[in-house]
Structure formats: C-alpha cells, structure tokens
DOBARO-87172 format. One line per field, with one value per residue (C-alpha): x negated, y negated, z; chain; residue in one letter; residue number from 1. Coordinates in Angstrom, 3 decimals, m for minus. Example, Ala and Ser with C-alpha at 12.3 -4.5 7.8 and 13.67 -1.06 7.14 Angstrom:
2
east m12.300, m13.670
north 4.500, 1.060
up 7.800, 7.140
chaine A, A
residu a, s
num 1, 2
This chain:
307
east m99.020, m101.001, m99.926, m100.666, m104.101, m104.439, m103.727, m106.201, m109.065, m108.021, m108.563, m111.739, m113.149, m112.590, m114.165, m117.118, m117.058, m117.077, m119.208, m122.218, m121.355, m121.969, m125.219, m126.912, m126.458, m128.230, m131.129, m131.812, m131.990, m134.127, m136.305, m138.807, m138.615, m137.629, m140.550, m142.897, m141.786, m141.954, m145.447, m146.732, m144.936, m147.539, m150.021, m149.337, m149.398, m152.925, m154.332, m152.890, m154.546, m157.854, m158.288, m157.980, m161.464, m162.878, m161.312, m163.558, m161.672, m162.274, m160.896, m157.683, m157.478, m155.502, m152.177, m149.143, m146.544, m148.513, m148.416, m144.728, m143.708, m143.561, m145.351, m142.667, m145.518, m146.296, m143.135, m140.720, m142.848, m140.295, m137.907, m138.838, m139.046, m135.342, m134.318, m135.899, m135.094, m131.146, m132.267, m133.535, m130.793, m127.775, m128.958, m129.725, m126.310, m124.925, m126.315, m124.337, m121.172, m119.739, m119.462, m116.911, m115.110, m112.703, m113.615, m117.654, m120.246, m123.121, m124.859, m126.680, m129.348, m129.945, m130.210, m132.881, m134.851, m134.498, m135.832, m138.174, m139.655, m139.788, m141.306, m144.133, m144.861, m144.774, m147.186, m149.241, m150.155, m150.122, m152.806, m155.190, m154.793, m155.640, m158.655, m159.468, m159.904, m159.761, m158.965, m158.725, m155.584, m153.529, m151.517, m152.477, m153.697, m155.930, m157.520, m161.167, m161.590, m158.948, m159.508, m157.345, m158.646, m161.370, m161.089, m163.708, m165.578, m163.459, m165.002, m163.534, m161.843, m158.621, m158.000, m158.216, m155.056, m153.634, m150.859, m149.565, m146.508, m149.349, m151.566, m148.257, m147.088, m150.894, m152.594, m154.498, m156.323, m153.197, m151.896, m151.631, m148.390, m146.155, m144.773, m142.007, m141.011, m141.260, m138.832, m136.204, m136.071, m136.074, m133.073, m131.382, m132.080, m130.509, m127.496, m127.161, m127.023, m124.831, m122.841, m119.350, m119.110, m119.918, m120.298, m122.201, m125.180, m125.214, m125.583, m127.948, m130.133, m130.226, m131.067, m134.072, m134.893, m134.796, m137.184, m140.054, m139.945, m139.690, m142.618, m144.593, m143.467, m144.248, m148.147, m147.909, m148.918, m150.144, m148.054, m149.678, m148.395, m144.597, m144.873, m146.916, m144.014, m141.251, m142.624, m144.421, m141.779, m138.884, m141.029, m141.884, m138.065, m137.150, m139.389, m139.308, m135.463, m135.752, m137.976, m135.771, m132.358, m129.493, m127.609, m123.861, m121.412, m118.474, m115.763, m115.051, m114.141, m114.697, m116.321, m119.699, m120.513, m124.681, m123.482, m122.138, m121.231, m117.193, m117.644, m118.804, m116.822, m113.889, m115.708, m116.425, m112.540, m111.376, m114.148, m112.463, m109.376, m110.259, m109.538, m109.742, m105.813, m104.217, m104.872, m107.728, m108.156, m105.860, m108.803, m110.603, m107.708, m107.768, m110.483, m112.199, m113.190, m115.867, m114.878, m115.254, m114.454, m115.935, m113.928, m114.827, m113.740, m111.828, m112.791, m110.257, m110.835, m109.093, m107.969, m106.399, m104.668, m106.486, m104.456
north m76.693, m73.643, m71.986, m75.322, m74.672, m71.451, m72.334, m75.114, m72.318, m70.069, m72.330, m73.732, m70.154, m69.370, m73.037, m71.853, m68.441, m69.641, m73.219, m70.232, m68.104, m70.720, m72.286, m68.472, m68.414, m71.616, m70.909, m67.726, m69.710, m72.635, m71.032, m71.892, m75.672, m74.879, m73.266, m75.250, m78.194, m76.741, m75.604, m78.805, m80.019, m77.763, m79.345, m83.136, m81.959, m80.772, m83.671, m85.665, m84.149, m83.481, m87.374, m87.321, m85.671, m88.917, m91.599, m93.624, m96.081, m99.939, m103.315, m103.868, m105.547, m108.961, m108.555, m110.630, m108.890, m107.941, m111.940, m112.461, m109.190, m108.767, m105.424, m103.299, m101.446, m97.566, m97.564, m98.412, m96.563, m93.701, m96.591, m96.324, m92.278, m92.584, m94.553, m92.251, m88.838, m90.440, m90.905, m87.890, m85.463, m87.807, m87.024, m83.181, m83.054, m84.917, m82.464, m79.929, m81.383, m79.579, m76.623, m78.433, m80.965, m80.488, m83.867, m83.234, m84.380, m82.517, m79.257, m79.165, m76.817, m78.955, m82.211, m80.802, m79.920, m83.186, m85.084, m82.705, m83.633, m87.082, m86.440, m84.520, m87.312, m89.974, m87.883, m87.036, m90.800, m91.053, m88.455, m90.014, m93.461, m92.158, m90.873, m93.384, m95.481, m95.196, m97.631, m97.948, m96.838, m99.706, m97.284, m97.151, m93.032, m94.610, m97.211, m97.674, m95.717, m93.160, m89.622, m89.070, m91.302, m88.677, m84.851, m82.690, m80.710, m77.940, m73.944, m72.620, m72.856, m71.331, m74.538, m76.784, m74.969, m74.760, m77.771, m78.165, m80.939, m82.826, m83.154, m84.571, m86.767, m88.287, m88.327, m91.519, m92.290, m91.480, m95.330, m96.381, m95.416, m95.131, m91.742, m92.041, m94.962, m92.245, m89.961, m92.884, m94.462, m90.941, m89.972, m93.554, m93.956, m90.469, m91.019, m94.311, m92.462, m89.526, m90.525, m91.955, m94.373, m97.756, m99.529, m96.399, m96.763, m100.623, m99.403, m96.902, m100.147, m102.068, m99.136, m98.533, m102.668, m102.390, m99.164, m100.797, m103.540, m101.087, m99.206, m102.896, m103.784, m100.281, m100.870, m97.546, m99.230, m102.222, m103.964, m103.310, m99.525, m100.376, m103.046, m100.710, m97.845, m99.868, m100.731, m97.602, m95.112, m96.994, m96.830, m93.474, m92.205, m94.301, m92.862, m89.059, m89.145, m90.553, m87.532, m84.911, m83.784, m85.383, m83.661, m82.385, m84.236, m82.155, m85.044, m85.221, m81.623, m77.928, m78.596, m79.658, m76.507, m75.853, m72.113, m70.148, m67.176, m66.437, m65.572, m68.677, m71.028, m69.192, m69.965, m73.545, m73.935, m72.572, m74.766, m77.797, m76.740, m76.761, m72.989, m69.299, m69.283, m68.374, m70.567, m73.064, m76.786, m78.557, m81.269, m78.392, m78.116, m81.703, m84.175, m86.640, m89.841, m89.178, m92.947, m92.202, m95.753, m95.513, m97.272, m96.440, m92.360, m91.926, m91.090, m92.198, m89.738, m91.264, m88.322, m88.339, m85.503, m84.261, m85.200
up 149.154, 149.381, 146.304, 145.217, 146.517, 145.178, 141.572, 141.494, 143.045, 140.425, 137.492, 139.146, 139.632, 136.117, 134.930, 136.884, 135.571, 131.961, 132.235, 133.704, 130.896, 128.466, 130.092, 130.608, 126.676, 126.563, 128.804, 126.744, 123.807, 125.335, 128.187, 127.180, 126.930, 130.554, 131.861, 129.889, 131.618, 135.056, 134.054, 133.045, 136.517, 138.324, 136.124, 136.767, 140.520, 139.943, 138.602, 141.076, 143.474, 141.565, 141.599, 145.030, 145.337, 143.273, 145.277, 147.261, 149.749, 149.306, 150.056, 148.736, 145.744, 145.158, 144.203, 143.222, 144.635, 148.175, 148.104, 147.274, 149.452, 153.390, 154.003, 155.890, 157.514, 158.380, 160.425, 157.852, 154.825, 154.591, 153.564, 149.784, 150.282, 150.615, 147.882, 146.164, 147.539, 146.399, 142.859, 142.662, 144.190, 142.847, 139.008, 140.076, 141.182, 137.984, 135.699, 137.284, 137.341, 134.330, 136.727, 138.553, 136.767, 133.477, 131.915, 130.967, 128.113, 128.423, 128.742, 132.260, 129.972, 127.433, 129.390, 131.430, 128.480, 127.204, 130.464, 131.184, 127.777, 128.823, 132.235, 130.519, 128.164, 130.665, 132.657, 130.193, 129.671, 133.321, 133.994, 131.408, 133.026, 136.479, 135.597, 133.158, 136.435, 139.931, 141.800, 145.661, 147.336, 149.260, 151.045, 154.887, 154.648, 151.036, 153.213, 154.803, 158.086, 157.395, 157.455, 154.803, 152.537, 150.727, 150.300, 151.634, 148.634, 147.829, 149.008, 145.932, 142.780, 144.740, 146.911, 144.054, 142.241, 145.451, 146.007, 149.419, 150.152, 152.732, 149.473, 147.837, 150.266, 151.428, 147.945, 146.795, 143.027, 141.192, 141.113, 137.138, 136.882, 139.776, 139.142, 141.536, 139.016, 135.924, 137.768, 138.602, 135.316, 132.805, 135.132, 134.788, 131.582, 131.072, 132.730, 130.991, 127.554, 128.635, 131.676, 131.601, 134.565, 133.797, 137.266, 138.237, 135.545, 136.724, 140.304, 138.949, 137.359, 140.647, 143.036, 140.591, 140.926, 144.618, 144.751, 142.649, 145.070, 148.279, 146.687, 146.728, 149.649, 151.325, 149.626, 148.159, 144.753, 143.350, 141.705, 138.085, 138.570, 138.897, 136.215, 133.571, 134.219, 133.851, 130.309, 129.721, 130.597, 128.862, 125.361, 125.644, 126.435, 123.563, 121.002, 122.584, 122.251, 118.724, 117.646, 119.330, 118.013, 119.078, 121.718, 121.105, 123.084, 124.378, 124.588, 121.021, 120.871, 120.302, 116.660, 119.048, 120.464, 119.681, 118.989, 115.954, 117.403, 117.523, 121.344, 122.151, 120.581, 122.564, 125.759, 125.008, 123.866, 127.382, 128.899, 126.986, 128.403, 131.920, 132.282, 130.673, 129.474, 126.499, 123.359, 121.724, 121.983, 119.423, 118.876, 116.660, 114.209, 113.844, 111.549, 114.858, 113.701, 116.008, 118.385, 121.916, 124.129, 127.911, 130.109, 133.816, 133.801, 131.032, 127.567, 124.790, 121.711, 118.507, 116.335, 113.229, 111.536, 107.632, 104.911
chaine A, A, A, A, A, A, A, A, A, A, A, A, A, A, A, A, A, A, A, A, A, A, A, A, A, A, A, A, A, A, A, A, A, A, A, A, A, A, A, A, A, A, A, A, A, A, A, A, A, A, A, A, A, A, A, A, A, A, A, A, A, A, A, A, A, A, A, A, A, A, A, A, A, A, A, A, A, A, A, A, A, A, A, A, A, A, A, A, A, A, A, A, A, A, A, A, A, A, A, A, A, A, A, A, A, A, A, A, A, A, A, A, A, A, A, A, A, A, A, A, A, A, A, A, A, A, A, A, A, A, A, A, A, A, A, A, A, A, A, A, A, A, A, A, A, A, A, A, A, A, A, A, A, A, A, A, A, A, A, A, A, A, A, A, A, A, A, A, A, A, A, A, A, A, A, A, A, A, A, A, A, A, A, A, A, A, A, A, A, A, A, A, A, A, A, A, A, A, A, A, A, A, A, A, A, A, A, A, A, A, A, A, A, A, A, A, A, A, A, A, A, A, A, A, A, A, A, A, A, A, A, A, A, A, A, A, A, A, A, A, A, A, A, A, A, A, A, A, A, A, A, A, A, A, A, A, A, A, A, A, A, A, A, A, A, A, A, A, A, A, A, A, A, A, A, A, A, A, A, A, A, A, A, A, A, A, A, A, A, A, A, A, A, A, A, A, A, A, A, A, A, A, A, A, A, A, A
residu x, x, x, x, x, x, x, x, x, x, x, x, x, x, x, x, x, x, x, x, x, x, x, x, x, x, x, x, x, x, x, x, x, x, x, x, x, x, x, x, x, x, x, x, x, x, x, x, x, x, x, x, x, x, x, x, x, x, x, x, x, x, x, x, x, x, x, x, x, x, x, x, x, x, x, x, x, x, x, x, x, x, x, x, x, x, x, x, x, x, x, x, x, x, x, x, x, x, x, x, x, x, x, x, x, x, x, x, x, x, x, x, x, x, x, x, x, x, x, x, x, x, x, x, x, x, x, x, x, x, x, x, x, x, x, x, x, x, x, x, x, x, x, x, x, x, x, x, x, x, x, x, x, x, x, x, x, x, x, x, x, x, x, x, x, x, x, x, x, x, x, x, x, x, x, x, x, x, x, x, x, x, x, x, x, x, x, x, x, x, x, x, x, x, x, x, x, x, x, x, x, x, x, x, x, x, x, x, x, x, x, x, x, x, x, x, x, x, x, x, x, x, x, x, x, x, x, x, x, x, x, x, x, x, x, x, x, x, x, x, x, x, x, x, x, x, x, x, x, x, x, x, x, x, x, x, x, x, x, x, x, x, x, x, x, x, x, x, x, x, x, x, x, x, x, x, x, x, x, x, x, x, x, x, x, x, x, x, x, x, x, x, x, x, x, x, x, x, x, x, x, x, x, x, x, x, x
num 1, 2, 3, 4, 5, 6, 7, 8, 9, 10, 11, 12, 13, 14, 15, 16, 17, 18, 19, 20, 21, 22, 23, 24, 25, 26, 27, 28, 29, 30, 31, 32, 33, 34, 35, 36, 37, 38, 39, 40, 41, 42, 43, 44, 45, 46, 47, 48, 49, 50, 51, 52, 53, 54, 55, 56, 57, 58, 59, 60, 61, 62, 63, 64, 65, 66, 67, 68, 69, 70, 71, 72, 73, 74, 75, 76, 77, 78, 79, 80, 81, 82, 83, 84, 85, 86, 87, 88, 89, 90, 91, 92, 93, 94, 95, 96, 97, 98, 99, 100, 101, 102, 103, 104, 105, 106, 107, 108, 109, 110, 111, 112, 113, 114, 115, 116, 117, 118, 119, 120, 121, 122, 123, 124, 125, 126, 127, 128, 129, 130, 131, 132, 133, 134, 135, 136, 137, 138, 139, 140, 141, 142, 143, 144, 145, 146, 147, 148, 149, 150, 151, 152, 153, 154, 155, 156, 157, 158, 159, 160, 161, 162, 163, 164, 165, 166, 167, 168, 169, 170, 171, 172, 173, 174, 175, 176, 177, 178, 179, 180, 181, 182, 183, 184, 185, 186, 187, 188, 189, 190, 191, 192, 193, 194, 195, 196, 197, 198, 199, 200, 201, 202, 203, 204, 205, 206, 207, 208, 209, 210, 211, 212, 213, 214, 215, 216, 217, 218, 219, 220, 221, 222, 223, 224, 225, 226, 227, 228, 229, 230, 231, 232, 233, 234, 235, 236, 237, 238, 239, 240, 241, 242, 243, 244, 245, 246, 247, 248, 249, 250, 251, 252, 253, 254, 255, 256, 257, 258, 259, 260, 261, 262, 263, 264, 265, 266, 267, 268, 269, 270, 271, 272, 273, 274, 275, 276, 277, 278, 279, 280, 281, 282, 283, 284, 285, 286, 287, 288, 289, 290, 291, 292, 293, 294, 295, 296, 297, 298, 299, 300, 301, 302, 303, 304, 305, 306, 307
C-alpha cells in the first residue's frame, strides 16, 4: 500500500512539475491579456464605487419580482452571498484542475484570458448603463434614512482610487446589470463549453437560476438587473467567443499543443501521458477524426490509423 502510495505521489509530482512548466510558457506568451484584465477589474471596481457618490436614496420602485418574492430580510441577506462565493471558487478551482488530474481539456492560462475578455466586455456595457441612470438602491444600506446610503464628498483624488471591501460589499447606483449575475453566467457558460461533466453543467444552470432569484429575493436588485444580464451577458459571451480564436483542446491529442517549439511538445506529450516517463503519446502518430463523445467523465477519442 505505501509503495503504492508512493508511486502515485511520484507521478503526481512530476504531472505538477510539467502541467507548471507548460502554463509559465503560456503566461509569458499571454501576460498581457492577463494583466489587462485584472486592470480593467480595478477599473470596473472604480466606477462602481464612483456612482456611489451620485446616488441619492428614494422610494423603492415597483417591481415584479419584489411582488412574486418573499423578502428574506437583512438577516438572511448573506444567503445569496453564498451561492455566490460557491460559483465563484468552484470555477477558480476548475481551471486548475489540469494540475492534478491526467484526463484534462484546457489550459488554466488560456481559459482565463478568454473569460476575462468576457468579464471586461460585460462590464464595459455595465459601467455605461450605471451611469446612464441611477436609480435608487432597494437594498436595506441603499435605502432612505441610512447612513450608508450617500458618500461624503471625497478630500482628495487619493480616496476616490482607493477601493476598500466595505465600499464593495455596501455600494449602491451600480444596479443595471447585476454584476454578480455577469460573474456566474461567463463562468457557467465557460464550463459549459469546456467542461466534461454533463450533470455538473446542469447543476451549474440551476444553481445560477436559484441565485438570480436569491439576489431578488435578498432586494439587492430590481428585478430588471437580473433579467437584462441574463440576456445581456449570454449575447455578449456569444459574440466575444465568436471573434476570438478557438481554443486548443487537449483530449484529442498531442497535435493541439498552441506551441511549436520541440521542447514543448515533449512536455505536453508527458502531460498527455499523465507523467514525465519514457516515450510520446501514440495519438500523435495517428490521423484523429477529431470526434470527441462526452458521456459523464469519460472522453471517447475515435482514431483511425493514415492509410
């Protein structure tokens, strides 16, 4: 059992060793996209809270789903938070699962470029709609007679570029879209293109369903901000991954790697292998018809020997 043990920790190690040795390559080659997107994170974050400075509290205004929806009050508001806070850390971890596991389709660097593309899109629209108009927060810290609901008139330039998580957590005036509702469905809708469990991506689809309605039901949006992202953010993730170039999927084989280099390719062949050993994946010597069937875990590869 433990030289059991010990085998399987050796061949992980060296799956880890080589996965990071081909996702280092990556980043060099794509750091940009990377830091551009955290960037323009930092900027969303600003506008967010520059908004904040506009908003003037007011009644609430009528809404549909407030009607349909029992409030779950200031108690239970954290409800939502955690739905969310799931999302969020589930699809983090996702993207670094070829690390770990021998079966993987992606590249944890180039998937991250790809949604942080969509993020920035979605909140590019989101910003101008925001500002476009504000309307009165219906979340209990947005309402008339908090303290919280209006921002004192910033001293300097310095606190305005300055984001702090209480300006995160307690903003109001950045309602049209939810952005908690960009975040869940760019990393569903993700995962639903380049994940390979089925009755996860349908769990994935109802978790999302039952967070728009805790976000109602939580009045930390009217119900015009879930239902414009749900539309919004699913066109603009449909048309954003149409413009970019498709990304290389690692189940059908070695011939995928997004590198030329002879070094490489050797690393992404022991990566296919599930270890640093001896020898190349046979699937390169052979002509793929390129049919990959998903069928919960599993990945069936037709291959065909050239004639």
């Amino acid at each position: 059992m433990s030289l059991y043990i010990r085998r399987e920790s050796s061949k992980l190690w060296k799956r880890i060793c080589a996965e990071t040795t081909t996702e280092v390559n990556l980043l060099l080659e794509n750091w940009k996209y990377i830091l551009g997107g955290l960037i323009c994170q930092y900027i969303h974050g600003l506008a967010a809270r520059g908004v904040h400075y506009f908003h003037r509290p007011g009644p609430i205004l009528q809404d549909t789903g407030f009607f349909l929806l029992p409030e779950l009050g200031q108690e239970r508001a954290y409800v939502s938070e955690t739905v969310f806070t799931f999302v969020f850390l589930s699809f983090f971890l996702w993207t670094f699962h070829p690390f770990i596991l021998k079966s993987k389709k992606i590249y944890t660097v180039l998937v991250w470029c790809r949604v942080l593309a969509f993020l920035v899109a979605c909140q590019i629209l989101r910003i101008i709609t925001f500002y476009s108009t504000v309307l009165p927060g219906p979340n209990y810290h947005c309402r008339e007679g908090s303290r919280l609901a209006t921002l004192p008139r910033p001293d300097n330039i310095f606190e305005t570029l300055l984001i702090i998580p209480r300006g995160v957590l307690y903003g109001c005036g950045d309602l049209i879209f939810s952005s908690h509702m960009i975040f869940s469905l760019v990393f569903v809708r993700t995962y639903q293109k380049y994940g390979t469990n089925r009755f996860i991506k349908q769990c994935a689809w109802l978790v999302v369903v039952v967070q728009s309605l805790l976000i109602i039901a939580s009045r930390k949006h009217y119900t015009v901000d879930v239902v414009v992202a749900w539309y919004t953010v699913n066109l603009v993730v449909f048309f954003v991954d149409n413009k970019l170039p498709e990304m290389p999927d690692r189940s059908i084989g070695a011939l995928s790697l997004p590198v030329s280099n002879g070094r490489m390719k050797e690393e992404g062949a022991k990566l296919l292998n599930g270890n640093s050993g001896d020898g190349t994946d046979r699937r390169s010597r052979s002509q793929a018809n390129g049919k990959v069937n998903e069928d919960g875990d599993n990945l069936h590869v037709e291959v065909r020997d050239g004639a």
